[in-house]
MARPALUM-159297 format. One record per residue (C-alpha): residue in one letter; x, y, z. Coordinates in nm, 4 decimals, decimal comma. Example, Ala and Ser with C-alpha at 12.3 -4.5 7.8 and 13.67 -1.06 7.14 Angstrom:
REM MARPALUM-159297
{pt a {1,2300 -0,4500 0,7800}};
{pt s {1,3670 -0,1060 0,7140}};
//
This chain:
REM MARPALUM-159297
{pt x {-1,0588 1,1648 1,0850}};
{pt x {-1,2395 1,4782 0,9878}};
{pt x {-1,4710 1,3231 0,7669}};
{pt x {-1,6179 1,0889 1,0014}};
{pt x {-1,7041 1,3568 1,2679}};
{pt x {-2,0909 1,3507 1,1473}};
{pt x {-2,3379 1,4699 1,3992}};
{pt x {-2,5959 1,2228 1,5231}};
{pt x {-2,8219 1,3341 1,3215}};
{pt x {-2,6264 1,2337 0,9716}};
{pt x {-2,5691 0,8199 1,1318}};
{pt x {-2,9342 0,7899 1,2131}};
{pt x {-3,0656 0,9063 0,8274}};
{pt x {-2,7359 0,6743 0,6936}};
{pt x {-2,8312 0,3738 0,9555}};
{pt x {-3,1230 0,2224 0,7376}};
{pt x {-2,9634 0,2539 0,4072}};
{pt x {-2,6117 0,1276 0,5851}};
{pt x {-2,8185 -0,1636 0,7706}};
{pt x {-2,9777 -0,2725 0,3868}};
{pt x {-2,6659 -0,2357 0,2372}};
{pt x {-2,4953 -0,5141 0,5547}};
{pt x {-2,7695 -0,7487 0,5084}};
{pt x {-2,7848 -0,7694 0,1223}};
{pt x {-2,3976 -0,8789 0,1723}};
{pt x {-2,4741 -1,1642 0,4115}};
{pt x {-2,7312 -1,2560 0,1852}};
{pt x {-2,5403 -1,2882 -0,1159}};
{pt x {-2,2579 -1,4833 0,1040}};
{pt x {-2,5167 -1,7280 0,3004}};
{pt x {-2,5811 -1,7977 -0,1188}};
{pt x {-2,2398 -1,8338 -0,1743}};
{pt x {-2,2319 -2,0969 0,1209}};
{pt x {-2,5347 -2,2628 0,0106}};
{pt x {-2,4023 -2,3024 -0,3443}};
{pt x {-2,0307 -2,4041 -0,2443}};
{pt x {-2,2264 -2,7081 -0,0602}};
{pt x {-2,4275 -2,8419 -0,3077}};
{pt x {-2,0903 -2,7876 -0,5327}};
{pt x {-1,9023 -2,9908 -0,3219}};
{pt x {-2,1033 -3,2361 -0,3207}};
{pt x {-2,1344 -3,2808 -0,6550}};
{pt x {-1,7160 -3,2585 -0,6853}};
{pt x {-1,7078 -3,5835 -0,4078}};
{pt x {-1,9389 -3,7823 -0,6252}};
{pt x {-1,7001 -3,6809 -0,9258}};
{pt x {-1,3292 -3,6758 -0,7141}};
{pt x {-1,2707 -3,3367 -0,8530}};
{pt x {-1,0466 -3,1736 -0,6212}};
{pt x {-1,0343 -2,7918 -0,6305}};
{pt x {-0,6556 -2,7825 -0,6909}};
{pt x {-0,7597 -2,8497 -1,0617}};
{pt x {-0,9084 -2,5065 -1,1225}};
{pt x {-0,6185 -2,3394 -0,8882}};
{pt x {-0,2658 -2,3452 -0,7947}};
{pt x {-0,1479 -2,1793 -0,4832}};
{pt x {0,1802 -2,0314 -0,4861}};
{pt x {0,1179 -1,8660 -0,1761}};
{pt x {0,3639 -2,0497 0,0281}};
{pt x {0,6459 -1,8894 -0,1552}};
{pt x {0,7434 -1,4852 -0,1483}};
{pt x {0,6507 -1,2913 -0,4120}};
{pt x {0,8572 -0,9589 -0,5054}};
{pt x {0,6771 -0,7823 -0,7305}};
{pt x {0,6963 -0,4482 -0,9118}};
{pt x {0,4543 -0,2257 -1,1275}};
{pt x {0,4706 0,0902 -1,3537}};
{pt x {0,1101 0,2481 -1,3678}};
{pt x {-0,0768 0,4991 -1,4491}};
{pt x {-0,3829 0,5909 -1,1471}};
{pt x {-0,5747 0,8895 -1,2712}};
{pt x {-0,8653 1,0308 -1,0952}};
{pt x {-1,1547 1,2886 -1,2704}};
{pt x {-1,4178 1,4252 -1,0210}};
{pt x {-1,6789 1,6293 -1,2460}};
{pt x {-1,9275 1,8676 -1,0665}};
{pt x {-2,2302 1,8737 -1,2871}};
{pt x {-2,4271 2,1657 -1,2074}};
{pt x {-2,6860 2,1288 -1,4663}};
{pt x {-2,6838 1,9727 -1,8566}};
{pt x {-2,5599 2,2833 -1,9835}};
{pt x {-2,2799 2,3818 -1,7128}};
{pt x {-1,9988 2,1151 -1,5947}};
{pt x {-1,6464 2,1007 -1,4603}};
{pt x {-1,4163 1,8378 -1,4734}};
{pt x {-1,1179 1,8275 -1,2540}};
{pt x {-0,8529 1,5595 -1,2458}};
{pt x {-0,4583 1,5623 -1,1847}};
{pt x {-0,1839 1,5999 -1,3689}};
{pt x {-0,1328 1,2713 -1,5822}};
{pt x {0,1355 1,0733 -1,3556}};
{pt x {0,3082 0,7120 -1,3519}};
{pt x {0,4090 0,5582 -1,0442}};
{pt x {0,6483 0,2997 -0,9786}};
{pt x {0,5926 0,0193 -0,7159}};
{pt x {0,7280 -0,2366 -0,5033}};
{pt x {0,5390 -0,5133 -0,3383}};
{pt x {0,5898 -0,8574 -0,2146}};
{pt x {0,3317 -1,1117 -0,1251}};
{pt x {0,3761 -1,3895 0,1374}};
{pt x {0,0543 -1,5942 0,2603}};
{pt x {-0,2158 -1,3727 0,3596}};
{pt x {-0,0048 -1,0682 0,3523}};
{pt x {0,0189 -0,8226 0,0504}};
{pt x {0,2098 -0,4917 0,0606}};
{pt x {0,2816 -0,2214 -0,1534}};
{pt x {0,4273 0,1047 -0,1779}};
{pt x {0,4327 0,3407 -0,4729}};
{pt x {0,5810 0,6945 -0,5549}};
{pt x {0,6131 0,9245 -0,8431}};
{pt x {0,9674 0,9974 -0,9799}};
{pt x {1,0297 1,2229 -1,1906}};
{pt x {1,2382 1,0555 -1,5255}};
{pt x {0,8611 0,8769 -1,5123}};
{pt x {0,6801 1,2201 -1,5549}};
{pt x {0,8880 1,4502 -1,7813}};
{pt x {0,7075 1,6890 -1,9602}};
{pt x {0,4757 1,8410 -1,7046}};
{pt x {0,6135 2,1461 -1,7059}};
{pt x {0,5411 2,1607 -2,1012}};
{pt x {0,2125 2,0465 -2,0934}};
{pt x {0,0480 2,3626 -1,8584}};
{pt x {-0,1622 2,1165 -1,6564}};
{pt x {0,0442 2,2255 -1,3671}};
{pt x {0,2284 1,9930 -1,1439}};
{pt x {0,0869 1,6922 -0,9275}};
{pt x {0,2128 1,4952 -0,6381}};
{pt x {0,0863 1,1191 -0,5255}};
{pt x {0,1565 0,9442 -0,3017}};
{pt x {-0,0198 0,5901 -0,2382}};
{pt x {-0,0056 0,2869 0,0253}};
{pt x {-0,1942 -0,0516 0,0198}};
{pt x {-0,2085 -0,3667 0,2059}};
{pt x {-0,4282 -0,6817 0,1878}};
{pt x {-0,5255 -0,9671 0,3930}};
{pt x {-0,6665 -1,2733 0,2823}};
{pt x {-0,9096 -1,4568 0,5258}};
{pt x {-1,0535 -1,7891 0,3413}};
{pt x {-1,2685 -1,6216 0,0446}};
{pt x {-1,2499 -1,2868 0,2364}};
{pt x {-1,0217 -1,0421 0,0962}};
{pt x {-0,9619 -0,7500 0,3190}};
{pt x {-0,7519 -0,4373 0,1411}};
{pt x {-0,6667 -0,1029 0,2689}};
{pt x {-0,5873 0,2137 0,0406}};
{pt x {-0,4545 0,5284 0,1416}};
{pt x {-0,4142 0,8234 -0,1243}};
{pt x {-0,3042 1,1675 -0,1297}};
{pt x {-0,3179 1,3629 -0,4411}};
{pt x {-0,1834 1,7425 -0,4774}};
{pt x {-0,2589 1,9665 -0,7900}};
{pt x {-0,5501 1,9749 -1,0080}};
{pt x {-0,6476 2,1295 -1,3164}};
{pt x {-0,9599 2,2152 -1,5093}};
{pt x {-0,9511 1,9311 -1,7689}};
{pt x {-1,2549 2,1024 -2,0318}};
{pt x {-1,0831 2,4485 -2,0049}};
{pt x {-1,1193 2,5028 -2,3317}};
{pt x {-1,5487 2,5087 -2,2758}};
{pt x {-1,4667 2,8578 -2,0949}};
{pt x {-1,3048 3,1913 -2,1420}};
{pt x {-1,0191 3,2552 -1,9745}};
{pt x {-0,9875 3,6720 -1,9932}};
{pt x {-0,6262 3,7182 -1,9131}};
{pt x {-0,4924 3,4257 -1,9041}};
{pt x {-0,3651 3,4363 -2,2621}};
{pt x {-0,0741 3,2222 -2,2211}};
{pt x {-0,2570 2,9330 -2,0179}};
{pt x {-0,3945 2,6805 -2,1907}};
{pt x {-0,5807 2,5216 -1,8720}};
{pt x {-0,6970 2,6693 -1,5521}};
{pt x {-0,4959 2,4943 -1,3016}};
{pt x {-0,5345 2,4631 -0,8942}};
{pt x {-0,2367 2,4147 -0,7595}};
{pt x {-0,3305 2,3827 -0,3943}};
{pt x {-0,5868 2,1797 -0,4497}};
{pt x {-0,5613 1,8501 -0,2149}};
{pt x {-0,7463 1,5310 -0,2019}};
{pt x {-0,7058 1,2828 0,0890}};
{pt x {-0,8907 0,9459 0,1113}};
{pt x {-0,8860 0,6692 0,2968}};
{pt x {-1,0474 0,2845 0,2128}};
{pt x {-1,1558 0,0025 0,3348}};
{pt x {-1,2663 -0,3081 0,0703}};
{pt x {-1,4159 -0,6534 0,1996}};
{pt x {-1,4162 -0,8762 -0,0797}};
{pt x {-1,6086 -1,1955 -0,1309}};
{pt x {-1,5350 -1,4551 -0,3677}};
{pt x {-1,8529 -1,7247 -0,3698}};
{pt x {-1,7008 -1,9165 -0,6453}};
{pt x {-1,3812 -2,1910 -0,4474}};
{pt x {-1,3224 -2,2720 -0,8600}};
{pt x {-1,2084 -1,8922 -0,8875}};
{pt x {-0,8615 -1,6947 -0,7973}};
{pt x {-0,9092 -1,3420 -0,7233}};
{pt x {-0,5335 -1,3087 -0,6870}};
{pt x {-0,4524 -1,4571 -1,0299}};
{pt x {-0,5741 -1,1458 -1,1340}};
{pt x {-0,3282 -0,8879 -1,0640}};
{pt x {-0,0470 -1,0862 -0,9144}};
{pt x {0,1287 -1,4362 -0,9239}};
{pt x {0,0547 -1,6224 -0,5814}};
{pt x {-0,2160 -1,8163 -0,7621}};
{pt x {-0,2493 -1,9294 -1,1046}};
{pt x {-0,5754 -1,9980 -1,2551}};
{pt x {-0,5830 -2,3453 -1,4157}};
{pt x {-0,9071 -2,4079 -1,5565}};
{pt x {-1,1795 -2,1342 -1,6904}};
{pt x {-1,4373 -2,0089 -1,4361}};
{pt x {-1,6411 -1,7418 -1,3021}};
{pt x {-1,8127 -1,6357 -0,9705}};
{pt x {-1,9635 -1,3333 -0,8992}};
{pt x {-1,7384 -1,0813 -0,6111}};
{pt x {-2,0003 -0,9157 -0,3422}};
{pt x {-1,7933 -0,6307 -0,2013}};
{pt x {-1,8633 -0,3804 0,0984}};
{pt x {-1,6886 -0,0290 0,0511}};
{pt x {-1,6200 0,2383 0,2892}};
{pt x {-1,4366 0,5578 0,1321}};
{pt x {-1,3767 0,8957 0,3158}};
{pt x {-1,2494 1,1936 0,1438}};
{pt x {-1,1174 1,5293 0,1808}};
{pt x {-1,1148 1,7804 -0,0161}};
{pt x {-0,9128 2,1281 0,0581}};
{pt x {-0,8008 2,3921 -0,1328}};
{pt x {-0,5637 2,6218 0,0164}};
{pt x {-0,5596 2,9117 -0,1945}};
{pt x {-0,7745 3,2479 -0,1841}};
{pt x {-0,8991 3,2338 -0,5695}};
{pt x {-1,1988 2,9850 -0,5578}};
{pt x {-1,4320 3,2747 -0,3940}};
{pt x {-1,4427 3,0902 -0,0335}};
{pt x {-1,1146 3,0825 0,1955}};
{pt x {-1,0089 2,7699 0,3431}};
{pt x {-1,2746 2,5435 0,1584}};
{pt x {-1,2740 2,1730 0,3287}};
{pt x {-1,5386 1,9079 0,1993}};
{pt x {-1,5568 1,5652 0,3691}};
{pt x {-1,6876 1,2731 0,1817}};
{pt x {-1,7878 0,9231 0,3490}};
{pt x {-1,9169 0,6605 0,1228}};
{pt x {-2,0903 0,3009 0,1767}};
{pt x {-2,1040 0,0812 -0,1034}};
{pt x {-2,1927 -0,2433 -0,2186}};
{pt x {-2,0343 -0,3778 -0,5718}};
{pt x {-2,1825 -0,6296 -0,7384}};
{pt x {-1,9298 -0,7940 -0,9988}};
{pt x {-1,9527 -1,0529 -1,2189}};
{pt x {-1,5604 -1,1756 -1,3012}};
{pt x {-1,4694 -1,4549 -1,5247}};
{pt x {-1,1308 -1,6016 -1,6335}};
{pt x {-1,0159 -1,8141 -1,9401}};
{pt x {-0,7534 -1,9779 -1,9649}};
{pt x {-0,5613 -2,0395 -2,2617}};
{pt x {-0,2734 -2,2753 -2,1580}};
{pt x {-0,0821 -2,3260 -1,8496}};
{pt x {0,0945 -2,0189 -1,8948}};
{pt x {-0,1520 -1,7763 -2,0710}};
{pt x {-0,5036 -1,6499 -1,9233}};
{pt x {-0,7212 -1,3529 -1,9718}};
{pt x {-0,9851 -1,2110 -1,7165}};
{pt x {-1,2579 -0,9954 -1,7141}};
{pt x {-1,4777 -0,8448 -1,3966}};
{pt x {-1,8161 -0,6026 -1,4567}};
{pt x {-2,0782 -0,4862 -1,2338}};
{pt x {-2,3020 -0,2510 -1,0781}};
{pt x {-2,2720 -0,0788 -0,7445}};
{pt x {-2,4644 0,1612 -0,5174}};
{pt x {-2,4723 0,2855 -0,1584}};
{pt x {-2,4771 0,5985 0,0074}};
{pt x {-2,2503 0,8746 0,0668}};
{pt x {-2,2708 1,1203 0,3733}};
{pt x {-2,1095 1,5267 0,3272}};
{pt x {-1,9802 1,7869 0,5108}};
{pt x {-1,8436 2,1278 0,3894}};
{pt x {-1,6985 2,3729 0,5822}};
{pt x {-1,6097 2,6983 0,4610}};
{pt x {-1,5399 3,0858 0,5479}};
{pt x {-1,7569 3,2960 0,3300}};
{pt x {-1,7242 3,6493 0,1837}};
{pt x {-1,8008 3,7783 0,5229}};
{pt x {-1,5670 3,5711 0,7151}};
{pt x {-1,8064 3,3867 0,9160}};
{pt x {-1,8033 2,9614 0,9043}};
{pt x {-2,0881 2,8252 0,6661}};
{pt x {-2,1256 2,4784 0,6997}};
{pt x {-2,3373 2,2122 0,4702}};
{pt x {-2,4051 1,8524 0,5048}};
{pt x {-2,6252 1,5833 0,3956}};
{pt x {-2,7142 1,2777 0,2752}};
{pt x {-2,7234 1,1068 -0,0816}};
{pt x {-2,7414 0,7953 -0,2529}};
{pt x {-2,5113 0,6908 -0,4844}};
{pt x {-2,4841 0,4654 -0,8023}};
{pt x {-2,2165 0,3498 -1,0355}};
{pt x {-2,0135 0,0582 -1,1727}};
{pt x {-1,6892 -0,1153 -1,2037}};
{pt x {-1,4988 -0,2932 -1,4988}};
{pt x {-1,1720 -0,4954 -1,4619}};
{pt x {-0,9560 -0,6665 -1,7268}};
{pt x {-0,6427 -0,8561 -1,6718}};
{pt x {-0,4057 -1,0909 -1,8910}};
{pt x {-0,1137 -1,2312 -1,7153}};
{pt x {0,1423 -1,5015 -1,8097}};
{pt x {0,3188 -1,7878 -1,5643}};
{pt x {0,5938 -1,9972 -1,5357}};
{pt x {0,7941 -2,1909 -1,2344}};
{pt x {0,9341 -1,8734 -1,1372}};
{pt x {0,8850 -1,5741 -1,3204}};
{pt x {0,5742 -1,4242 -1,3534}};
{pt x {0,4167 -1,0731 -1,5536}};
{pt x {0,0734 -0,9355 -1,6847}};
{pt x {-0,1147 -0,6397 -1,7712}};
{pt x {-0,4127 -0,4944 -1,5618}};
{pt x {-0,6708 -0,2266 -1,5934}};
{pt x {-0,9375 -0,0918 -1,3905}};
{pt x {-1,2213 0,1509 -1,4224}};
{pt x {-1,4426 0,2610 -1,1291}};
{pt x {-1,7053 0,5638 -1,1706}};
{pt x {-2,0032 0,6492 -0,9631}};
{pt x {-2,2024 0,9089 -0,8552}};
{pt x {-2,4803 1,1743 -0,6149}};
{pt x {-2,5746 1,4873 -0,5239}};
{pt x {-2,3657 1,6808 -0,3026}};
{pt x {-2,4185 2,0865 -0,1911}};
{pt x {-2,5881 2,2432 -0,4725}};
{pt x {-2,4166 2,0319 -0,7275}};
{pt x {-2,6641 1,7621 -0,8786}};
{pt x {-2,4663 1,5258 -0,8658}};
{pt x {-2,0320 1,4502 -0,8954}};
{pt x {-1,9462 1,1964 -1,0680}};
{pt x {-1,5851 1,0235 -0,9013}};
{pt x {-1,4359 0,8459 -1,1819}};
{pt x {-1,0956 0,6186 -1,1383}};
{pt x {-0,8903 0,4455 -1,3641}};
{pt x {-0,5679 0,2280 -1,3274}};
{pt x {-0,3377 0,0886 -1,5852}};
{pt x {-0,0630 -0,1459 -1,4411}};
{pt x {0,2245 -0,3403 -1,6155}};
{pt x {0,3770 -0,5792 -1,3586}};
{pt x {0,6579 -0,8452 -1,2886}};
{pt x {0,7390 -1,0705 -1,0218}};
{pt x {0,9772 -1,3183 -0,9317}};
{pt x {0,8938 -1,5936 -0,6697}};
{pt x {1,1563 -1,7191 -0,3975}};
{pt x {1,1428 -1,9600 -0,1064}};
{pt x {1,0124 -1,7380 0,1849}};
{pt x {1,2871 -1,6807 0,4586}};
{pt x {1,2444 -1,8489 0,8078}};
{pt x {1,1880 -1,5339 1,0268}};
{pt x {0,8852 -1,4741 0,7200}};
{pt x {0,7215 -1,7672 0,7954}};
{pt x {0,7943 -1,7647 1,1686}};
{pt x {0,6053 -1,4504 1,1960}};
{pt x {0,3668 -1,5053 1,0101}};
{pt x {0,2701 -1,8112 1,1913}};
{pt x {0,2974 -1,5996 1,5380}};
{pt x {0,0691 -1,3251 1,3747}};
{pt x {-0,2058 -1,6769 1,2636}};
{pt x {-0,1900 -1,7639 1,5995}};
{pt x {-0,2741 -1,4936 1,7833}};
{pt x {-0,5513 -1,3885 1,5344}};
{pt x {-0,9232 -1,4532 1,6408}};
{pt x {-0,9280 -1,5832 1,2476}};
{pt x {-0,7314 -1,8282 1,0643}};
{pt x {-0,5806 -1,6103 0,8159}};
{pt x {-0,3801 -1,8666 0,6595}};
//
């Protein structure tokens, strides 16, 4: 991966912010530990077993799919009176999932009869393609993202003049690509609380209750543009970040069927940059550097549950932001919109077979 060839330099200036950020997790679990104890002591005295607050539904496969709408808006702020803000063509996807035990995959695409119109709406056209996967480990929640998005355009257009371009209503790149690759360890310190009754149906959340999610991020970008119009040729910016999200998530439930959640937080860390360019003079300029980073997150859910058929609505919002270059700071702002459906079956044997070969193998119990 491009973006993590960083020169020795780069890991010894991230090491002490990266080595805060790794302890402050622990912390917050060895907490979590601490406070699950005295809970369950507490629940002995009062023979309140945890399968009050949740029902696992794990045991059974899940097929699930989603229509949603995953936009992304990076804005370069280059001081209060000069911005840009560059995002993708508006596009649905449509996904497929299932969900069996500690395994959760996904796959989504674009088609078109979901995106009609973008030839009308001079935003130019945009390709994405996305793949996911999760494990769950106990209260660990491990997920993987990988994202590739092709065609931007210049979303405040209208704040500049665009001499000769009469007929365009927004300055659009084309060849304008963003890679990224993640990584997301989750922590959930409340046992009371389902993480996965919020976006899917192999728990249900019985009772009300919150907890508070410490998560470790790691995010690399890349940024490349391959056309000769942005006044450098063969522009590539790498992007590593480290965070640490500190959520506070809470669900009530309204029957056995009906619940509504909500997630919040702040999060910080630091993100490490490369750019590597040809200039005007064809020779390589290169810049790089170090930055911290702040932001937060926001999550809302609502889903509905019965014996077999289950369906919700989800949305997310993630923005956060540094310094990067000679931009004071870009600001990477995400939001997701999902409607989903699922339908649970008894798992086939091979499924569980496997799965139990996979557990027993594994230096963890995944199960």
């Amino acid at each position: 991966m491009h973006a993590l060839l960083i020169n020795c330099n780069c890991r010894m200036r991230i090491a002490p912010y990266f080595s805060f950020l790794v302890l402050f997790f622990f912390i917050i679990i060895h907490s979590g530990f601490a406070q699950e104890s005295n809970d369950s002591t507490r629940l002995s005295r009062k023979k309140l077993p945890d399968s009050i607050y949740i029902k696992r539904l794990d045991t059974l496969l899940h097929l699930q799919s989603w229509i949603s709408a995953n936009q992304m808006d990076y804005t370069l702020v280059h001081d209060k009176n000069f911005k840009l803000v560059i995002g993708p063509n508006e596009t649905n996807s449509l996904s497929f999932g299932f969900s069996y035990r500690y395994l959760d995959v996904g796959l989504s695409f674009t088609p078109q009869f979901l995106n009609a119109g973008q030839d009308e709406d001079k935003k130019g056209e945009s390709e994405r393609f996305a793949f996911r996967t999760s494990f769950s480990m106990y209260r660990f929640n491990l997920s993987i993202d990988l994202n590739s998005v092709k065609g931007f355009y210049l979303k405040n257009s209208a704040d500049f003049v665009r001499s000769g371009l009469p007929d365009t209503a927004y300055v659009v790149y084309p060849d304008l690509k963003v890679n990224n690759f993640g990584l997301l360890l989750r922590y959930n310190v409340n046992p009371k609380f389902s993480t996965a009754a919020l976006t899917g149906g192999t728990q249900v959340q019985l009772k009300s209750a919150w907890t508070v999610l410490p998560s470790f991020q790691f995010m690399t970008f890349k940024f490349h543009d391959h056309s000769d119009t942005t006044g450098v040729h063969n522009e590539s910016t790498f992007s590593t970040d480290f965070n640490l999200l500190l959520p506070v998530a809470g669900t009530l439930v309204f029957s056995p069927k009906f619940s509504a959640s909500l997630a919040f937080g702040p999060s910080f860390g630091v993100d490490v940059f490369k750019s590597v360019s040809l200039n005007d003079s064809n020779r390589v300029a290169v810049t790089k550097g170090t930055k911290l980073i702040t932001g937060y997150s926001l999550q809302m859910a609502f889903g509905y549950n019965s014996e077999r058929f289950f369906a919700g609505i989800e949305s997310r919002y993630r923005s956060y932001g540094h310094k990067i270059e000679d931009i004071s700071r870009i600001i990477k702002q995400y939001s997701y919109f999902q409607i989903y459906i699922g339908w649970r079956l008894r798992a086939p044997g091979f499924a569980k077979k496997t799965l139990d070969w996979v557990n027993k193998i594994s230096p963890v119990d995944l199960d």
